[in-house]
C-alpha positions in Angstrom: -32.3 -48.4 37.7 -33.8 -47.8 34.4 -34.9 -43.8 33.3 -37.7 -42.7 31.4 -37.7 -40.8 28.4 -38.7 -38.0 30.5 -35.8 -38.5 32.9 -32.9 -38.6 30.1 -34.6 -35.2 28.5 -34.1 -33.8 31.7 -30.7 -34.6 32.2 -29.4 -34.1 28.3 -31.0 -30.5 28.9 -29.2 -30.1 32.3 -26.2 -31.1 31.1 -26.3 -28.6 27.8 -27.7 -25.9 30.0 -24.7 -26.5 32.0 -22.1 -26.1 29.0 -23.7 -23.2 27.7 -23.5 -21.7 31.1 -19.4 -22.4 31.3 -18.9 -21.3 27.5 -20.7 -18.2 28.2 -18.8 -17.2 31.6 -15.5 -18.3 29.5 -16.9 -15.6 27.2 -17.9 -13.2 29.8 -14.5 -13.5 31.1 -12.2 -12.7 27.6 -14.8 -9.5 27.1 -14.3 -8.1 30.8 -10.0 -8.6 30.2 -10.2 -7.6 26.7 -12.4 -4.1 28.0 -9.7 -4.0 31.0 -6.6 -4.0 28.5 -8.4 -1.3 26.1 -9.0 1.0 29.1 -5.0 0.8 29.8 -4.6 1.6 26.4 -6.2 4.7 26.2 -5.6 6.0 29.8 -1.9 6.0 28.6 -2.4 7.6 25.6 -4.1 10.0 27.2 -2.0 10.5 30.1 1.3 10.7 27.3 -1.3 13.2 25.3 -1.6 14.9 28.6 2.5 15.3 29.3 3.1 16.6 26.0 0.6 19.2 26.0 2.0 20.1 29.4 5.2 20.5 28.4 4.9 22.0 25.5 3.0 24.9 27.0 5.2 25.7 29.6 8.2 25.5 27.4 6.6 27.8 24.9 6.2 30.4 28.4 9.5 30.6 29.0 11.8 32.7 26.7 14.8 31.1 28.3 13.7 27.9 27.1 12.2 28.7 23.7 15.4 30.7 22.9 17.8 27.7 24.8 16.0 25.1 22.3 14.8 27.0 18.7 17.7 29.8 18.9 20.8 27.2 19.1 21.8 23.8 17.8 19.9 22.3 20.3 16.5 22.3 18.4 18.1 19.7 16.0 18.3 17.1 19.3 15.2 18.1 20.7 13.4 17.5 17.2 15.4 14.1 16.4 15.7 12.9 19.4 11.8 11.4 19.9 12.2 9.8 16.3 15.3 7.9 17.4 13.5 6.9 20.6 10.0 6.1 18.9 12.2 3.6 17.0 14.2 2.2 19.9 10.7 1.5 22.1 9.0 -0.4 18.5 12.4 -2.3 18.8 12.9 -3.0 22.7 9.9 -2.9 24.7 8.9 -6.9 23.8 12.3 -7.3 25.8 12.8 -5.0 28.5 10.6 -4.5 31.6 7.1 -3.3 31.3 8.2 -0.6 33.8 10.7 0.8 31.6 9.5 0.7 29.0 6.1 2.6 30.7 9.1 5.1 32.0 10.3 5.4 28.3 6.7 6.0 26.7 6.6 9.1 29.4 10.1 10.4 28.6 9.2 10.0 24.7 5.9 12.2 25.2 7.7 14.6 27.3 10.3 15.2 24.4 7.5 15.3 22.2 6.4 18.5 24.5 9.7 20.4 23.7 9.5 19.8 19.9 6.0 20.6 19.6 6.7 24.0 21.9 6.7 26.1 18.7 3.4 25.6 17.9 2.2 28.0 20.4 4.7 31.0 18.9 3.3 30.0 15.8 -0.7 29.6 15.9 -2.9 31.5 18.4 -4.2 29.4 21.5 -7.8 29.7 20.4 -6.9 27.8 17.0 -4.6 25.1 18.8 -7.7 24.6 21.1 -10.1 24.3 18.4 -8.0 21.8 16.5 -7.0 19.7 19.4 -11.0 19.2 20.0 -11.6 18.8 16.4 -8.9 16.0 16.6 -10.2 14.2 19.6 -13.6 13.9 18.1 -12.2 12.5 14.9 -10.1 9.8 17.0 -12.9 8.8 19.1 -15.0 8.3 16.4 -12.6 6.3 14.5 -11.3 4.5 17.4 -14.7 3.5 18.0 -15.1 2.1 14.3 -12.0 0.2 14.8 -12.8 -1.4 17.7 -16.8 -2.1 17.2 -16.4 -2.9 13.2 -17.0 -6.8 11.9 -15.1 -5.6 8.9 -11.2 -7.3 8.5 -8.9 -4.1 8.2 -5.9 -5.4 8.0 -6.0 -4.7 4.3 -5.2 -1.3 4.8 -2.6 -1.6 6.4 0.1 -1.6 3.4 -1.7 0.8 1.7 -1.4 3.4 5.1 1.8 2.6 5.7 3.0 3.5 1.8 0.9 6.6 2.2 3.1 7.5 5.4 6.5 7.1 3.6 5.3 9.3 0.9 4.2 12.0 3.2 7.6 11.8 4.5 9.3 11.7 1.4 7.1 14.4 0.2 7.8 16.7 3.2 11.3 16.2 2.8 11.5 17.6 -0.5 9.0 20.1 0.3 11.4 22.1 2.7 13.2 22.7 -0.3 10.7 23.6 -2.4 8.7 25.6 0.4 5.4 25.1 -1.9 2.2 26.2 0.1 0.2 23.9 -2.4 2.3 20.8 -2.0 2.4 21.3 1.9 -1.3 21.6 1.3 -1.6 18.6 -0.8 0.5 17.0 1.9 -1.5 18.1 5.3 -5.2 16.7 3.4 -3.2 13.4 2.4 -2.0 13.3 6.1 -5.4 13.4 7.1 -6.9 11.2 5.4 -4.2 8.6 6.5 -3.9 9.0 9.9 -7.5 9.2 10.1 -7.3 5.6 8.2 -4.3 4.3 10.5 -7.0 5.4 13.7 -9.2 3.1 12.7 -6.8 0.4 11.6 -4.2 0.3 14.7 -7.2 -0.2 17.0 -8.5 -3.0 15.5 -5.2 -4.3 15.7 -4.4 -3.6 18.7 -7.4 -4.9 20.3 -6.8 -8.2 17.8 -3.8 -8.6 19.7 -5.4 -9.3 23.0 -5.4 -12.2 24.7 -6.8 -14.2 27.9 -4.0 -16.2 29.0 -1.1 -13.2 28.6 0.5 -12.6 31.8 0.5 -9.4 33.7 4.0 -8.5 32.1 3.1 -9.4 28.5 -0.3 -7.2 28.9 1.5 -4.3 30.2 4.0 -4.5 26.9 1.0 -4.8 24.7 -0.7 -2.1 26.5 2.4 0.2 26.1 2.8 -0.1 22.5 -0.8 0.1 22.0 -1.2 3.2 23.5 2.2 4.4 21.8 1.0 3.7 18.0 -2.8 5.6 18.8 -0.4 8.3 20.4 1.3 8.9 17.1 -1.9 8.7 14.9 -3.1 11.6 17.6 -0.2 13.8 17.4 0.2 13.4 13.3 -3.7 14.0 13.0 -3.8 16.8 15.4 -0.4 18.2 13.2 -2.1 18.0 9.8 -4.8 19.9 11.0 -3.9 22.6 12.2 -1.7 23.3 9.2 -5.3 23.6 7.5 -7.3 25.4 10.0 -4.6 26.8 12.6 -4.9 30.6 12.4 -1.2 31.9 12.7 0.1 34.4 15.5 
């Protein structure tokens, strides 16, 4: 049976119609996993954000505890101790069990709380307040740039990551200088790099999504993602209020 002109129209347009209805649902598919594994990214940066704060409070409540951790040895474990563990997760977590290494993020934010206790001795609670909201706006927004921008980042990333090891060098040296200006010099530079690294570890976090992961492999991604935006938080949030904490 021979088809007319009409006929074969018809069915070339069916048949495209029908690929561009597949291609689009494929498409609709990656978007509603990629948006899934973003939300598990923030919810446990903000549930680690959340523990820290927590714990940091109630340590900086109790005496017994401020004087057990700041007044004895101990402060050098409790301040060391989540930068030997920040390391170990970077290193580990592709290899271990999502679960543990979930249970490790929360024991990492926890110690995080103890050595971040002495913040609330030192500034007054309406300044740490202030600052904290100051930083979650500036996250958000960058965040947002990261994820929504067409732009390639990835440039920056060297550059960031240089500007990190000089604020640590630079901080270093500073405790034995004890300059005000340098630390000042040091807290806008931290800023401005964190603020940079924001922007930057969400686009590649979200870059390193993808559709055919298994539930395991997610999870890990989803860890580590929330762990980097965690530390560009807490470092932002840090270099703030050195510039507009007002001290006890």
């Amino acid at each position: 049976m021979a088809f007319g002109p009409d006929k074969r129209f018809s069915l070339n347009t069916g048949s495209k119609s029908a690929r561009m209805t597949s291609a689009q649902a494929y498409a609709a598919g990656i978007d509603e996993g990629l948006r899934t594994y973003m939300l598990k990214v923030y919810n446990y940066m903000c549930i680690g954000l959340g523990l820290t704060g927590s714990v940091a409070f109630a340590t900086s409540t109790s005496p017994t505890m401020m004087q057990a951790i700041y007044g004895t040895p101990l402060q050098w474990v409790v301040m060391l101790a989540p930068i030997g563990l920040v390391f170990f997760l970077a290193a580990k977590v592709p290899s271990m069990k999502a679960s543990t290494g979930q249970a490790l993020f929360w024991l990492y934010a926890g110690l995080m709380g103890l050595s971040l206790a002495y913040i609330f001795a030192v500034y007054t609670g309406e300044s740490v307040a202030r600052v904290f909201f100051i930083t979650a706006g500036a996250f958000a927004g960058l965040s947002l740039y990261g994820y929504t921008t067409k732009k390639d980042l990835s440039g920056m990333g060297s550059f960031l990551i240089m500007g990190v090891i000089g604020i640590l060098i630079a901080a270093v040296v500073n405790m034995f200088l004890e300059s005000s200006a340098l630390q000042f010099a040091i807290s806008v530079i931290g800023v401005l790099v964190f603020a940079g690294l924001t922007a930057y570890d969400t686009q590649r976090i979200k870059s390193m999504y993808y559709a055919g992961d298994t539930a395991e492999a997610a999870e890990k991604k989803a860890i580590m993602g929330a762990l980097t935006l965690y530390l560009d938080f807490i470092n932002m949030f840090i270099f703030l209020l050195h510039l507009f904490g007002n001290r006890e």
